[in-house]
N, C-alpha and C positions, 0 to 999 in steps of 0.2 A: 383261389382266384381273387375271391374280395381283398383276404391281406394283403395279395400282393399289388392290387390300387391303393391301400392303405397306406399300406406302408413307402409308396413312392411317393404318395401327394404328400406325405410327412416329410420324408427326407429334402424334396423340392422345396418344401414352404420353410424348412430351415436354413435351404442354402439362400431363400428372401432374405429372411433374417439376418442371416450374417452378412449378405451383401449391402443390407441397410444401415449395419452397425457399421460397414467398412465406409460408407458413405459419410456418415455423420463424423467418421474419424476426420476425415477431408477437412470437415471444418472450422476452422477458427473458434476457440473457445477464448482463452484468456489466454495459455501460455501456449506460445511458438513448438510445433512439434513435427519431426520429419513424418508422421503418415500424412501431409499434408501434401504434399508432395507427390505420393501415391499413385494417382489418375494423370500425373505428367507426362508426355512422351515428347523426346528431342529425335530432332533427325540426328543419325549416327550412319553417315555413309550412303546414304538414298533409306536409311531402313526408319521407319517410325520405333523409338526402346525405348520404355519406361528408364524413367532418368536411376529409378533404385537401381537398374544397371548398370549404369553408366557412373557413378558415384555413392558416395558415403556424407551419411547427414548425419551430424551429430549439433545439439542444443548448450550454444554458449550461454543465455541465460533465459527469460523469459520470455525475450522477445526476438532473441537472432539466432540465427540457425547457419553454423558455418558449412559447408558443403564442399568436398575432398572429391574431384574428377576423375578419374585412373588414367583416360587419355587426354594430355593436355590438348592434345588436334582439335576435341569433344566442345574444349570450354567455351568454344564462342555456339556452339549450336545449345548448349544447355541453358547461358546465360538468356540467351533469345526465347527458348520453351518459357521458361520461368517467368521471365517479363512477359511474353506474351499469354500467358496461362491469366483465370481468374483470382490471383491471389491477392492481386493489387501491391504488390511488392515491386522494387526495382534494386535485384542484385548488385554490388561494386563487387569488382573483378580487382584484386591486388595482385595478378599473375601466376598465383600458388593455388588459390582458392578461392570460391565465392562466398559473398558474405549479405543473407538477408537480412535485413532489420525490420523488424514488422511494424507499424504503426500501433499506436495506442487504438483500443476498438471504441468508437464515439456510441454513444448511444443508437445514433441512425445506423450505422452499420450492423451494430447488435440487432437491430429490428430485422435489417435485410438478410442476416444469416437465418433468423430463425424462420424467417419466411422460407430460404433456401430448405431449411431441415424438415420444417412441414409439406413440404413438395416432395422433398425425399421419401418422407415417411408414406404419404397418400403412393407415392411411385410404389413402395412395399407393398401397402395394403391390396395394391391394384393388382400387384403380382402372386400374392396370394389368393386374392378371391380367384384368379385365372387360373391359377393350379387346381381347385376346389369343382370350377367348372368342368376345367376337362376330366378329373377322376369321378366326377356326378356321370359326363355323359359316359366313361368308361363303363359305370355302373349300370346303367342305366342298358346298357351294350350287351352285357351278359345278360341280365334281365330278358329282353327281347331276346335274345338267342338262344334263350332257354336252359341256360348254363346254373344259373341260380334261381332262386324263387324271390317271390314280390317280396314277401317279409325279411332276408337277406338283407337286400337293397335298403330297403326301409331302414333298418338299423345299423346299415353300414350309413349313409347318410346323414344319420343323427350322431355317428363318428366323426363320421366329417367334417360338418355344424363344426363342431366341439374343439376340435383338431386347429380349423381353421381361427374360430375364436382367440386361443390358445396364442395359435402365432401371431394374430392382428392387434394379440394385448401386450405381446412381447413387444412389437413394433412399436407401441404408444405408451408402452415404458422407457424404451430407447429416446424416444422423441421429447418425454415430457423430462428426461436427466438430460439430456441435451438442450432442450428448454431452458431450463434450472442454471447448467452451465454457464450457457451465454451472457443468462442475464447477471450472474456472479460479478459484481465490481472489484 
């Protein structure tokens, strides 16, 4: 019964993880890249669709990313997500394909992302200690219900600890090469 809190608050605290790696991909480092893209959704017929559906991103060079629509019908709803998305981009439309060109990143920009990444990363941390919580009060459930004993608990908890540690260092490893990233000239 204990491994199997275990072993759930571990799998959870790694899907944090990777949803915080997925995050930091979002953001703008030096070169233009289609996971940026990622968190986009264009209306496609009343329906909200990740624009990775609705087209192909491929990296012309550093800074532009030309973007292949499958339904031309699409191309005025996706040109609009985009501009209206926080990428600070403003697509040109040649009638074939979109074409971002990204801005040079100024320094105050690079400050404002990494503010962006440290919010992400605390939004991680937050999501792990809450995973931590609920498998402590699971723990804590068997305990009372008589299912385990005190000492059990005790050192399934100091698993825990450990567990969680583990993934809140992964997170501020992410964070601090992300860090690193941005500030790269």
């Amino acid at each position: 019964m204990i491994n199997d809190v275990m072993n759930d608050a571990d799998a959870r605290m790694d899907k944090s993880v990777e949803a915080t790696r997925e995050e930091f991909a979002a953001i703008r480092a030096g070169r233009a890249n289609p996971a940026m893209f990622a968190k986009i959704t264009a209306d496609y017929y009343g329906t909200q669709t990740p624009l990775q559906q609705l087209a192909s991103f491929t990296s012309q060079d550093a800074r532009t990313i030309l973007i292949q629509v499958f339904d031309q019908g699409a191309m005025p709803a996706v040109e609009r997500a985009i501009r209206d998305s926080d990428l600070g981009v403003n697509p040109s439309n040649d009638g074939k394909v979109l074409r971002c060109v990204f801005p040079e990143l100024t320094e105050e920009r690079r400050k404002e992302y990494i503010k962006l990444a440290r919010g992400k990363a605390e939004d991680g941390r937050v999501s792990v200690r809450n995973i931590r919580r609920t498998a402590k009060q699971a723990l804590e459930k068997l305990e009372k219900d008589g299912d385990v004993g005190k000492d059990d608990v005790t050192g399934a908890e100091k698993r825990l600890d450990a567990t969680t540690k583990t993934h809140t260092d992964k997170i501020d490893d992410l964070l601090k090469h992300k860090e690193s990233e941005l500030l790269e000239v």
